[in-house]
Each structure stands twice: as C-alpha cells, then as structure tokens.
mmCIF entry with sequence, helices, sheets and N, C-alpha, C, O atoms, coordinates in Angstrom:
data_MODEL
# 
_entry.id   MODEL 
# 
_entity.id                         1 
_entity.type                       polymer 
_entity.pdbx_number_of_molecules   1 
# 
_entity_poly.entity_id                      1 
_entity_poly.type                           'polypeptide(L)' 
_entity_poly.nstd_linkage                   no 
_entity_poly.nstd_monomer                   no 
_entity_poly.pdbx_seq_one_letter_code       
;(UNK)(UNK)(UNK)(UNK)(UNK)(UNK)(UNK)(UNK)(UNK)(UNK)(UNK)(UNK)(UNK)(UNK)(UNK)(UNK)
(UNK)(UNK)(UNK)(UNK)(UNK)(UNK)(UNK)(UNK)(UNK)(UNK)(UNK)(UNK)(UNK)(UNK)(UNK)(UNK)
(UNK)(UNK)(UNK)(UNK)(UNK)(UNK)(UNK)(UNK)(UNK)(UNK)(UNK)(UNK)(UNK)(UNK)
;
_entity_poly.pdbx_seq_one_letter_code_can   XXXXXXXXXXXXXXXXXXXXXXXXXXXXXXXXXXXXXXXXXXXXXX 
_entity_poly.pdbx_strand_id                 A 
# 
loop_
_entity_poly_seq.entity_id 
_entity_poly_seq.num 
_entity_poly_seq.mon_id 
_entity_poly_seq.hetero 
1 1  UNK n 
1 2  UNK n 
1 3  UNK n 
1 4  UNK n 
1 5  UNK n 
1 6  UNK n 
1 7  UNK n 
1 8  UNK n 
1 9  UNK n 
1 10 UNK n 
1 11 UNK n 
1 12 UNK n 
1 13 UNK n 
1 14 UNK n 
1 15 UNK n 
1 16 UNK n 
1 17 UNK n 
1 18 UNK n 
1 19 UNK n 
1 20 UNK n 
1 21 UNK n 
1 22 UNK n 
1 23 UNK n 
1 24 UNK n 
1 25 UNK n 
1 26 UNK n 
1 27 UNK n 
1 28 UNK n 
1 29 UNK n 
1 30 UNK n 
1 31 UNK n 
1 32 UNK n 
1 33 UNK n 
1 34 UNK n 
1 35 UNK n 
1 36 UNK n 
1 37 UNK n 
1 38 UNK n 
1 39 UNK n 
1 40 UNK n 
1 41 UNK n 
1 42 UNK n 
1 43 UNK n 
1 44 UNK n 
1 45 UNK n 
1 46 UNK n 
# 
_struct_asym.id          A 
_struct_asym.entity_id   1 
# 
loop_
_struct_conf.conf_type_id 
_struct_conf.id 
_struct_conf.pdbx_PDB_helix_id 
_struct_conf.beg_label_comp_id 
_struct_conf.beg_label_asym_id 
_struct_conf.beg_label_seq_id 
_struct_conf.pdbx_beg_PDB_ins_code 
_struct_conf.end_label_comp_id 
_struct_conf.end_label_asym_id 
_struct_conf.end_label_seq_id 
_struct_conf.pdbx_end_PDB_ins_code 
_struct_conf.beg_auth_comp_id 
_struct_conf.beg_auth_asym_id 
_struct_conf.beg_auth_seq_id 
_struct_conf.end_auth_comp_id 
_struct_conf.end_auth_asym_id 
_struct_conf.end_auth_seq_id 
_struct_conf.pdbx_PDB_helix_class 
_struct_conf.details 
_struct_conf.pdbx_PDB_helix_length 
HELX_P HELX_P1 AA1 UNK A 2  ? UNK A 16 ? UNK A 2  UNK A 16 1 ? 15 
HELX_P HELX_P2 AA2 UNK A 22 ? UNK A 29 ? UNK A 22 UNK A 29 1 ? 8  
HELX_P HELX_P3 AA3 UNK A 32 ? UNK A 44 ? UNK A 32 UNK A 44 1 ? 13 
# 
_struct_conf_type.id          HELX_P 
_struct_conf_type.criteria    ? 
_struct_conf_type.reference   ? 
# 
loop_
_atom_site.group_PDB 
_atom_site.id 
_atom_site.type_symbol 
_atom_site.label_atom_id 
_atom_site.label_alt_id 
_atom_site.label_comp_id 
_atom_site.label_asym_id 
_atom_site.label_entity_id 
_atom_site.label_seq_id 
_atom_site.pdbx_PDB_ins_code 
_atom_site.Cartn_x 
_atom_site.Cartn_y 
_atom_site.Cartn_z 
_atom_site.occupancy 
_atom_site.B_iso_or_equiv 
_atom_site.pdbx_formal_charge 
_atom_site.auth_seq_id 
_atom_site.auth_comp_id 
_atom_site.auth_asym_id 
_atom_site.auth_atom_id 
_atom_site.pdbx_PDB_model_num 
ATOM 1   N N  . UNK A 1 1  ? -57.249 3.737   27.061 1.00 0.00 ? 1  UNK A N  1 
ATOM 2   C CA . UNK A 1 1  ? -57.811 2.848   26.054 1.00 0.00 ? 1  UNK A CA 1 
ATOM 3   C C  . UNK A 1 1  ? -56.751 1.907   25.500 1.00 0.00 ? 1  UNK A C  1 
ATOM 4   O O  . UNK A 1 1  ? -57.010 0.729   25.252 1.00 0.00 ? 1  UNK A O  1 
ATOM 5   N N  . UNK A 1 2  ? -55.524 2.461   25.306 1.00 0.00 ? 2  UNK A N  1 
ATOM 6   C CA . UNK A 1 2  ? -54.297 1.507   24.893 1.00 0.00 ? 2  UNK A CA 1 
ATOM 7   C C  . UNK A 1 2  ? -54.126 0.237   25.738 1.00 0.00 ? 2  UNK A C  1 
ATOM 8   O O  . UNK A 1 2  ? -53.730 -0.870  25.376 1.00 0.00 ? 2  UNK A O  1 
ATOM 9   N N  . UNK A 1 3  ? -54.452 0.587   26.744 1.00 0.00 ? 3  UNK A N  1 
ATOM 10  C CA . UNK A 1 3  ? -53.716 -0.433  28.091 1.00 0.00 ? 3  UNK A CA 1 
ATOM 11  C C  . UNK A 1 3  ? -55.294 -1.971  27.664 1.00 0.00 ? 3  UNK A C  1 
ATOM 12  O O  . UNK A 1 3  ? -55.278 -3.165  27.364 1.00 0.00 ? 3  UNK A O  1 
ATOM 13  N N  . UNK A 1 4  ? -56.175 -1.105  27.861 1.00 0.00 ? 4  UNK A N  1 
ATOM 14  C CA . UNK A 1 4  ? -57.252 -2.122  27.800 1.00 0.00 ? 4  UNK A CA 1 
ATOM 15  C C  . UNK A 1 4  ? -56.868 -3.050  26.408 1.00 0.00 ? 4  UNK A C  1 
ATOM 16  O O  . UNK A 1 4  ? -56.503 -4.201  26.168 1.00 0.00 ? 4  UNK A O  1 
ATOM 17  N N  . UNK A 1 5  ? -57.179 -1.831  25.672 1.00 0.00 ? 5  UNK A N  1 
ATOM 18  C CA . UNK A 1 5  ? -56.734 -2.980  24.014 1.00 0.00 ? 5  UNK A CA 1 
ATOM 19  C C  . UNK A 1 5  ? -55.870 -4.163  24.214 1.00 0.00 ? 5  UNK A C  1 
ATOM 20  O O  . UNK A 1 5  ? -56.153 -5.358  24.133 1.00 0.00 ? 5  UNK A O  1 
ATOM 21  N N  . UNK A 1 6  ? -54.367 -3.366  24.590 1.00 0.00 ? 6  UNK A N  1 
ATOM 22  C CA . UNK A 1 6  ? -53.024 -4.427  24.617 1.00 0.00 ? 6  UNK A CA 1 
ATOM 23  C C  . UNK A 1 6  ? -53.653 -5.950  25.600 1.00 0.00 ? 6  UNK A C  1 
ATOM 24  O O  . UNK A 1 6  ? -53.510 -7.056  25.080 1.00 0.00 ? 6  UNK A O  1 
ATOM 25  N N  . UNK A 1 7  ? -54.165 -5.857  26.672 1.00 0.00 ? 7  UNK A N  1 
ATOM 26  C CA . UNK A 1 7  ? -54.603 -6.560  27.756 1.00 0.00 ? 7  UNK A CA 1 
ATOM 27  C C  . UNK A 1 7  ? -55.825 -7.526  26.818 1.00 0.00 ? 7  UNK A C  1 
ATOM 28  O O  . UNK A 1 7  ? -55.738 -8.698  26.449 1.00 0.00 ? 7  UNK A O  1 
ATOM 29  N N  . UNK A 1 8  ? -56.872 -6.604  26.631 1.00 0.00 ? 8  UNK A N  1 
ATOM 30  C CA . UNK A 1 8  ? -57.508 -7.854  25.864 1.00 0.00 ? 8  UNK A CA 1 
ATOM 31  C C  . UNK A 1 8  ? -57.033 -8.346  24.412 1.00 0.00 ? 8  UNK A C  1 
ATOM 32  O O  . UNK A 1 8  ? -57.724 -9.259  23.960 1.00 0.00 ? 8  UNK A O  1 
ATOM 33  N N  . UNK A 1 9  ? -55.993 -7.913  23.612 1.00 0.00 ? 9  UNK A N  1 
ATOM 34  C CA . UNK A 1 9  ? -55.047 -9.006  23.030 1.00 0.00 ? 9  UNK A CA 1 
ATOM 35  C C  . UNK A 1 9  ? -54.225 -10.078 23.614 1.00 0.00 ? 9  UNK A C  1 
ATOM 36  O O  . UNK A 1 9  ? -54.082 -11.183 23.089 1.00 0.00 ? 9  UNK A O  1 
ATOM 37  N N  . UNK A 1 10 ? -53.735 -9.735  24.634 1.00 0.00 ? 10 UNK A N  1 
ATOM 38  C CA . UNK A 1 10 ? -53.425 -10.532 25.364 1.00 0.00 ? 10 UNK A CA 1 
ATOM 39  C C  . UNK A 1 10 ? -54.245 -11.592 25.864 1.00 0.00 ? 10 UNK A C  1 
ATOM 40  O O  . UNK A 1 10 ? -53.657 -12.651 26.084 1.00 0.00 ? 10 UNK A O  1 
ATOM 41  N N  . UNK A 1 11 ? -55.463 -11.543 26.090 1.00 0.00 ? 11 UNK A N  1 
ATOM 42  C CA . UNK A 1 11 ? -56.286 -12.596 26.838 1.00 0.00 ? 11 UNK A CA 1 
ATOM 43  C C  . UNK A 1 11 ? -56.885 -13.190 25.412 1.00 0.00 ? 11 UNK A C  1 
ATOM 44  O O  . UNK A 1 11 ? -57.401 -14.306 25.476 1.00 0.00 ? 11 UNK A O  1 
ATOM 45  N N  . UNK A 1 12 ? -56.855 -12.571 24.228 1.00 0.00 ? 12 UNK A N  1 
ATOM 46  C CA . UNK A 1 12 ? -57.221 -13.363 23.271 1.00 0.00 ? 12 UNK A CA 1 
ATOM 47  C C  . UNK A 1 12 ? -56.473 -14.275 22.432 1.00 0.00 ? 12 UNK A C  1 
ATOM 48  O O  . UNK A 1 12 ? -56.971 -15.111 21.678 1.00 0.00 ? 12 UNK A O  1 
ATOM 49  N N  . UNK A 1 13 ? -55.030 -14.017 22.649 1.00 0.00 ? 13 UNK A N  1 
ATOM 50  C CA . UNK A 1 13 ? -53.956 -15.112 22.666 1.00 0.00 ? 13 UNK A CA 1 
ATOM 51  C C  . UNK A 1 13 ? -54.233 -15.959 23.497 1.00 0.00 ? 13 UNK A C  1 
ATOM 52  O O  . UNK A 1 13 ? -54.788 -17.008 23.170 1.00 0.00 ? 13 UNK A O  1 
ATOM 53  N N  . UNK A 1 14 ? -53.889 -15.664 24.785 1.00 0.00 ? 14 UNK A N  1 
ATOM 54  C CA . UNK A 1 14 ? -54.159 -16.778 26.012 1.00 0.00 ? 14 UNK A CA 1 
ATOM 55  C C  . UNK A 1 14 ? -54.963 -18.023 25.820 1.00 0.00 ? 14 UNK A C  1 
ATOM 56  O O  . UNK A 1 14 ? -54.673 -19.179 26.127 1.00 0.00 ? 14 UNK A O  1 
ATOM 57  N N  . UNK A 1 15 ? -56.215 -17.462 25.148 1.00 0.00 ? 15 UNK A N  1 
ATOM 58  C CA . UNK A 1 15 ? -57.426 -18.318 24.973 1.00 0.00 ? 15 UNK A CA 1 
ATOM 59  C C  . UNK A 1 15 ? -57.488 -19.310 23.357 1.00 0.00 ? 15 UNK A C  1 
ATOM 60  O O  . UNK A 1 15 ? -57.872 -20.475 23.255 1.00 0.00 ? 15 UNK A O  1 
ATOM 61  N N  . UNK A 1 16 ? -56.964 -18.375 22.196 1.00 0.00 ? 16 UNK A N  1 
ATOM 62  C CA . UNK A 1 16 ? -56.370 -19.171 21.407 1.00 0.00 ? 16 UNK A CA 1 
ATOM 63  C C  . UNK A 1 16 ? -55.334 -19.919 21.893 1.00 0.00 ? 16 UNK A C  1 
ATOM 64  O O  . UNK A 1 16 ? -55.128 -20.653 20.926 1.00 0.00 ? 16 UNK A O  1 
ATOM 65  N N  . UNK A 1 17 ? -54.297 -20.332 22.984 1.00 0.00 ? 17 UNK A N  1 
ATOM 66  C CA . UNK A 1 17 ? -53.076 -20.934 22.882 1.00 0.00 ? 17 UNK A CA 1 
ATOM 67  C C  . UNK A 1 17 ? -54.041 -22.045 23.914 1.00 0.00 ? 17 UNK A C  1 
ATOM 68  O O  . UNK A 1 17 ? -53.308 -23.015 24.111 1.00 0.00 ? 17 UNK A O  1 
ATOM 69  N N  . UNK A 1 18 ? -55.290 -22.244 24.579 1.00 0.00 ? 18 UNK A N  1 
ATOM 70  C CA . UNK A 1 18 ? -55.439 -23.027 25.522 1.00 0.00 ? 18 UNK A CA 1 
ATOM 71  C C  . UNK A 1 18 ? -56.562 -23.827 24.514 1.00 0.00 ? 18 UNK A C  1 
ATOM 72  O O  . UNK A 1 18 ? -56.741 -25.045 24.521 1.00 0.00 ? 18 UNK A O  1 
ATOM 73  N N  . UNK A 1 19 ? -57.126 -23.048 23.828 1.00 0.00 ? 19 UNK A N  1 
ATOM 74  C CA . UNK A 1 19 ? -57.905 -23.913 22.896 1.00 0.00 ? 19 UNK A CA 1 
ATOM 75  C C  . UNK A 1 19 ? -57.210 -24.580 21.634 1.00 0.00 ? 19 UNK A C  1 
ATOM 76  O O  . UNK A 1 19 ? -57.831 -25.021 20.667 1.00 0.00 ? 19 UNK A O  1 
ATOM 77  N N  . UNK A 1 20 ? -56.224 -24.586 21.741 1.00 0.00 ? 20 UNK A N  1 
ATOM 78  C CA . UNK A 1 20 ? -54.959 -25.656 20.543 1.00 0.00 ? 20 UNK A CA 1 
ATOM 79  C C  . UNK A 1 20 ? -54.354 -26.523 20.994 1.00 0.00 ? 20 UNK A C  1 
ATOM 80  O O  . UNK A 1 20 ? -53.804 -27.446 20.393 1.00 0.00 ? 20 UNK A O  1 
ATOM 81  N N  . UNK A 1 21 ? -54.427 -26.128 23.106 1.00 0.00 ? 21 UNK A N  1 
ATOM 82  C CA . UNK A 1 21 ? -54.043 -27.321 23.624 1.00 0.00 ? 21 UNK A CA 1 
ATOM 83  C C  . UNK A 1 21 ? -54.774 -28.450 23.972 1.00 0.00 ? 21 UNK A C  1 
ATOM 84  O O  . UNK A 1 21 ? -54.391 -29.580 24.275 1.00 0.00 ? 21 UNK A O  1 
ATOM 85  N N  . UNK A 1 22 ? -56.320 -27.783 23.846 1.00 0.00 ? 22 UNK A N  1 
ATOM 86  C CA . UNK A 1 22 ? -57.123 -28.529 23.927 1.00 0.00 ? 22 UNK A CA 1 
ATOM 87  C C  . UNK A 1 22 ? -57.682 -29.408 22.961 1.00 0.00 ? 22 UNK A C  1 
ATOM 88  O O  . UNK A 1 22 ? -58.076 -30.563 23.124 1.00 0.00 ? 22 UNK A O  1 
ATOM 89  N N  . UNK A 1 23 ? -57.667 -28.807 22.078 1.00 0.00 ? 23 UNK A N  1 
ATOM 90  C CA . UNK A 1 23 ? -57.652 -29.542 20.531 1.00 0.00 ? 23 UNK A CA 1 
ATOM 91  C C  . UNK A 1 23 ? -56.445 -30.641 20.081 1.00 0.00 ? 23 UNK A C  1 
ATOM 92  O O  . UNK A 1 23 ? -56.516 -31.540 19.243 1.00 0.00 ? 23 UNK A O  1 
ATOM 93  N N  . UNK A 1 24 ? -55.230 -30.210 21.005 1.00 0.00 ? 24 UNK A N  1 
ATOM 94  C CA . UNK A 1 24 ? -54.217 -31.330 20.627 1.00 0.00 ? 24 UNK A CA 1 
ATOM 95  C C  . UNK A 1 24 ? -54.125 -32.513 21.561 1.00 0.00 ? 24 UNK A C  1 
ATOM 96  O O  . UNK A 1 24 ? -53.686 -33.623 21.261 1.00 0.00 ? 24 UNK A O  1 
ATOM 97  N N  . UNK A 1 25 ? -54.755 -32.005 23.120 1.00 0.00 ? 25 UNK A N  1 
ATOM 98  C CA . UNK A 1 25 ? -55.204 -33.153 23.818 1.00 0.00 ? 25 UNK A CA 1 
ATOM 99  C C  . UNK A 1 25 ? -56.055 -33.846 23.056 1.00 0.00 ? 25 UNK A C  1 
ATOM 100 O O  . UNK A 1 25 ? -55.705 -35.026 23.075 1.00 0.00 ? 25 UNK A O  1 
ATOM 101 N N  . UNK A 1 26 ? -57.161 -33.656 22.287 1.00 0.00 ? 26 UNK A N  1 
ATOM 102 C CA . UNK A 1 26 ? -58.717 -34.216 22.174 1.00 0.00 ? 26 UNK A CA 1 
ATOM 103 C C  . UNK A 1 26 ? -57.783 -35.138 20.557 1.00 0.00 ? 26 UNK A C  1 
ATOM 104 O O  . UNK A 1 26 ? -58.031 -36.317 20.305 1.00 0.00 ? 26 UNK A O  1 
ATOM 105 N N  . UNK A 1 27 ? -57.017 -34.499 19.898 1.00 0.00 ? 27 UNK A N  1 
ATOM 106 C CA . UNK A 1 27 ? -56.338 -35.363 18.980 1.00 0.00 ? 27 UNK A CA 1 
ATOM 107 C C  . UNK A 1 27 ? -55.871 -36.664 19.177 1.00 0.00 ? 27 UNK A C  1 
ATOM 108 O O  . UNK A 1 27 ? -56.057 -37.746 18.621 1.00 0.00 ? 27 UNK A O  1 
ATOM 109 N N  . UNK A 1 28 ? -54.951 -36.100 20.498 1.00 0.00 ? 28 UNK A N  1 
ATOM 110 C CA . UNK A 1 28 ? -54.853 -37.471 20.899 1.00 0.00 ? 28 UNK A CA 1 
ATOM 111 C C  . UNK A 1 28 ? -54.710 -38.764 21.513 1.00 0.00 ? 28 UNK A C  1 
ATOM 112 O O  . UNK A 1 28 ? -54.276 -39.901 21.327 1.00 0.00 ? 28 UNK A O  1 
ATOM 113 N N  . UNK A 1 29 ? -55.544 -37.699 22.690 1.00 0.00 ? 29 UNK A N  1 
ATOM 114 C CA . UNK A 1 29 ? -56.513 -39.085 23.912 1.00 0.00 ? 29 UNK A CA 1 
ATOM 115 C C  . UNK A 1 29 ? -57.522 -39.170 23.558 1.00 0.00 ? 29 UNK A C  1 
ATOM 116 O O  . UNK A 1 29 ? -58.113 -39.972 24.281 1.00 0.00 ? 29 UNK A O  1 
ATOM 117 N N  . UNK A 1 30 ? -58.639 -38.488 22.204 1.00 0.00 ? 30 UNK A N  1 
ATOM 118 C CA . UNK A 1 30 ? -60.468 -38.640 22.173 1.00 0.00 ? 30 UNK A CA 1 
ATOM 119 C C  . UNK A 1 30 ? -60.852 -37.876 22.810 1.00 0.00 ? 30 UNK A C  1 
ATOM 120 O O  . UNK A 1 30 ? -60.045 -37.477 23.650 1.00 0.00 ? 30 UNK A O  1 
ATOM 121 N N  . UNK A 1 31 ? -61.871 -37.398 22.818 1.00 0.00 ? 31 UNK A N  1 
ATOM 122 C CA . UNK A 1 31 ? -62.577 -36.198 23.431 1.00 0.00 ? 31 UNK A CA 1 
ATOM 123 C C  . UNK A 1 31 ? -63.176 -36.784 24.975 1.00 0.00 ? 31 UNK A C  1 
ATOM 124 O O  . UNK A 1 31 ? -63.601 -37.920 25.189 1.00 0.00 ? 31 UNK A O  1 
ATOM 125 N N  . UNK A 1 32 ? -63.065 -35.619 25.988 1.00 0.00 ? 32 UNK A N  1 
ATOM 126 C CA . UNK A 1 32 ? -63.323 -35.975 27.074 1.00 0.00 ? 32 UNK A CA 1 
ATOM 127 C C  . UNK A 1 32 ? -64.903 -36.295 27.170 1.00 0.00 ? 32 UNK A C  1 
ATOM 128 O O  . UNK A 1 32 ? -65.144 -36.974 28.168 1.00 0.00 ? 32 UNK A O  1 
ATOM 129 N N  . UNK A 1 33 ? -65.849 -36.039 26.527 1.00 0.00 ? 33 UNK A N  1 
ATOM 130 C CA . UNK A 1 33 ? -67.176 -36.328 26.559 1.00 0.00 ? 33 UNK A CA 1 
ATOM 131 C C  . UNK A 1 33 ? -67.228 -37.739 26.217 1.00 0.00 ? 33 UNK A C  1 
ATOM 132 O O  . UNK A 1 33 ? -67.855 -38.422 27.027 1.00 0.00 ? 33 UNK A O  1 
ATOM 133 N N  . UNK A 1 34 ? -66.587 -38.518 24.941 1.00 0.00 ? 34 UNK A N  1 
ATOM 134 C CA . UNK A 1 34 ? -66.155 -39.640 25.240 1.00 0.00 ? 34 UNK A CA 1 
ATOM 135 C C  . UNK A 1 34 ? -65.718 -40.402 26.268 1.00 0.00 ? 34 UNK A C  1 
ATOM 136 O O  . UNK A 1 34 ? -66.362 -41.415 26.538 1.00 0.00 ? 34 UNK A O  1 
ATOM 137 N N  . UNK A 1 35 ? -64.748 -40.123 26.904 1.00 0.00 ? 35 UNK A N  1 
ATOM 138 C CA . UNK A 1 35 ? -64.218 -40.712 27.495 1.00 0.00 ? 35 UNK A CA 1 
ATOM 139 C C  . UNK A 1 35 ? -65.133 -40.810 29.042 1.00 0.00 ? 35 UNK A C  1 
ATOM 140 O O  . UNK A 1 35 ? -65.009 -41.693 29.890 1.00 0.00 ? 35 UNK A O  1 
ATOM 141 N N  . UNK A 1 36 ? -65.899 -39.827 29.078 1.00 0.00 ? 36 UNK A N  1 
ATOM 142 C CA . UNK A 1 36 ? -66.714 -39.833 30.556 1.00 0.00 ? 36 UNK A CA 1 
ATOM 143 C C  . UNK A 1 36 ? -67.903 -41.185 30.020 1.00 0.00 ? 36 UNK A C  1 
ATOM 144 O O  . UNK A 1 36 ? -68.100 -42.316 30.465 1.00 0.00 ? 36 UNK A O  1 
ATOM 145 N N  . UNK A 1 37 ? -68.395 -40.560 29.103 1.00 0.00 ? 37 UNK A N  1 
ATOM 146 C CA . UNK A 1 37 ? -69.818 -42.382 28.130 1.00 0.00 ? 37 UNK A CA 1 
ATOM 147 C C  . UNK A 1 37 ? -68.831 -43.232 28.227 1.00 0.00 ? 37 UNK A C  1 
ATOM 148 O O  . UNK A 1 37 ? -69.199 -44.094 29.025 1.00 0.00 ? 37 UNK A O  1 
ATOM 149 N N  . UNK A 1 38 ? -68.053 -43.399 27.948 1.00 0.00 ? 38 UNK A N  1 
ATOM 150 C CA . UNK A 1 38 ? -66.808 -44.903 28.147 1.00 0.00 ? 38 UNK A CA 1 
ATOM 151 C C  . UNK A 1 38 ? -67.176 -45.250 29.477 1.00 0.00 ? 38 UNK A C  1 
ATOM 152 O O  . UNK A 1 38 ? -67.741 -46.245 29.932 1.00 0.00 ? 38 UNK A O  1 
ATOM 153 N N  . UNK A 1 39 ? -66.772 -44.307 29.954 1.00 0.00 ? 39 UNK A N  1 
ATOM 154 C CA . UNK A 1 39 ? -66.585 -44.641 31.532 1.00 0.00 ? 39 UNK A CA 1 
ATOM 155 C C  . UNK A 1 39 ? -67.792 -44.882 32.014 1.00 0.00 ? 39 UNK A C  1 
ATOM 156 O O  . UNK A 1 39 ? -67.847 -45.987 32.554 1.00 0.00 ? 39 UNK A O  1 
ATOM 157 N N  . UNK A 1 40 ? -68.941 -44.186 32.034 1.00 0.00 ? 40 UNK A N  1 
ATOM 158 C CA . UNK A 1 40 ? -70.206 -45.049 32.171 1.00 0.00 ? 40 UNK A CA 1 
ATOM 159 C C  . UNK A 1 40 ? -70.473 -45.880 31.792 1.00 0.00 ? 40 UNK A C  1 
ATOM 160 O O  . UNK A 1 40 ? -71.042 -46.811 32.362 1.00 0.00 ? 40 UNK A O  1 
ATOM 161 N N  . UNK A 1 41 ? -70.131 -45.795 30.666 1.00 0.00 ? 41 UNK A N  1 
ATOM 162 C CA . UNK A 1 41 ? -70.918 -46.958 30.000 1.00 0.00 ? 41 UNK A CA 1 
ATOM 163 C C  . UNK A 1 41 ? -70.428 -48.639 30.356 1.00 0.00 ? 41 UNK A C  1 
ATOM 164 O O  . UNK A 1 41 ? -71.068 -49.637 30.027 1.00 0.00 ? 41 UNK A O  1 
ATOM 165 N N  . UNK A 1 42 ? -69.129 -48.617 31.110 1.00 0.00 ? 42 UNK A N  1 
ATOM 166 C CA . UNK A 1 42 ? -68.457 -49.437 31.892 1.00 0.00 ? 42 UNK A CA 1 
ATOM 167 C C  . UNK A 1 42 ? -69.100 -49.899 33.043 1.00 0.00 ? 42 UNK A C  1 
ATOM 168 O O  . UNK A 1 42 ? -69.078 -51.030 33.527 1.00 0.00 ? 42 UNK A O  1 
ATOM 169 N N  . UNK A 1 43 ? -69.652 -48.937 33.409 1.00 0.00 ? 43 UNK A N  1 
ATOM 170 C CA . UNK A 1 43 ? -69.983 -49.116 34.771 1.00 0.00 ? 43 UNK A CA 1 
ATOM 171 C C  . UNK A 1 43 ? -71.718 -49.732 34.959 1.00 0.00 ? 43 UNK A C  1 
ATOM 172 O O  . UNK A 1 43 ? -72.216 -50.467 35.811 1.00 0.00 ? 43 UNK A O  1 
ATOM 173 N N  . UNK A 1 44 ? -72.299 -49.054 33.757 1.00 0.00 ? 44 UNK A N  1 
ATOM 174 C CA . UNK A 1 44 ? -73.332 -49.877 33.500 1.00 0.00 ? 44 UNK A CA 1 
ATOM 175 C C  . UNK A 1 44 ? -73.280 -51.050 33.430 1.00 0.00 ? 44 UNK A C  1 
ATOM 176 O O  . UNK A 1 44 ? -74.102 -51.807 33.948 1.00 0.00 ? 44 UNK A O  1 
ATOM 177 N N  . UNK A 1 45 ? -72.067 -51.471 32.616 1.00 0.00 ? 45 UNK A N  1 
ATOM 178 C CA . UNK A 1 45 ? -72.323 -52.879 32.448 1.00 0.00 ? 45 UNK A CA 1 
ATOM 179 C C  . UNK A 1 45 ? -71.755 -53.828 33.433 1.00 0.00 ? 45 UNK A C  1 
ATOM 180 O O  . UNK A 1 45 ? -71.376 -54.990 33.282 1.00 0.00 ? 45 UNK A O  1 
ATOM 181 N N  . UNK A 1 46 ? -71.780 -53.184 34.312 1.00 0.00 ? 46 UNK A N  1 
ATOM 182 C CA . UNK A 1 46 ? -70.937 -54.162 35.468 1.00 0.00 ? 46 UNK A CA 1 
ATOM 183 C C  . UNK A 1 46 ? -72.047 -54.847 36.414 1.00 0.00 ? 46 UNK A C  1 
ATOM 184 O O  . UNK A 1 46 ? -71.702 -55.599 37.326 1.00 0.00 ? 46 UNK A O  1 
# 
C-alpha cells in the first residue's frame, strides 16, 4: 500500500507541474482554442 500511495503522489505532482506549464504557456501565447478560431477564422476569410 506504501509503494502505491508514494507513486500516486508522485503522478499527482507530475500533473500539477504540467498543468502550471500549461497555464504559463496559455499566459503567454493565449489559449490554444484561440489560437486554432484565429487560424480558421483566417482561412475563412481567404
């Protein structure tokens, strides 16, 4: 039971440290859901 615990602390760091990187990307390039409607929305108007 120890081993499991330690392991899924571990993966719950992991996942907090990838969702802060993701949050610090989206800070500051804009959120990728944006940026895909940009990009359509470009292409619409072409």
């Amino acid at each position: 039971m120890e081993v499991a615990r330690r392991k899924a602390e571990l993966v719950k760091a992991e996942i907090r440290q990838d969702l802060e990187a993701c949050d610090n990307y989206s800070a500051k390039h804009g959120s990728f859901v944006e940026m895909v409607r940009d990009h359509y929305r470009q292409i619409d108007d072409e």
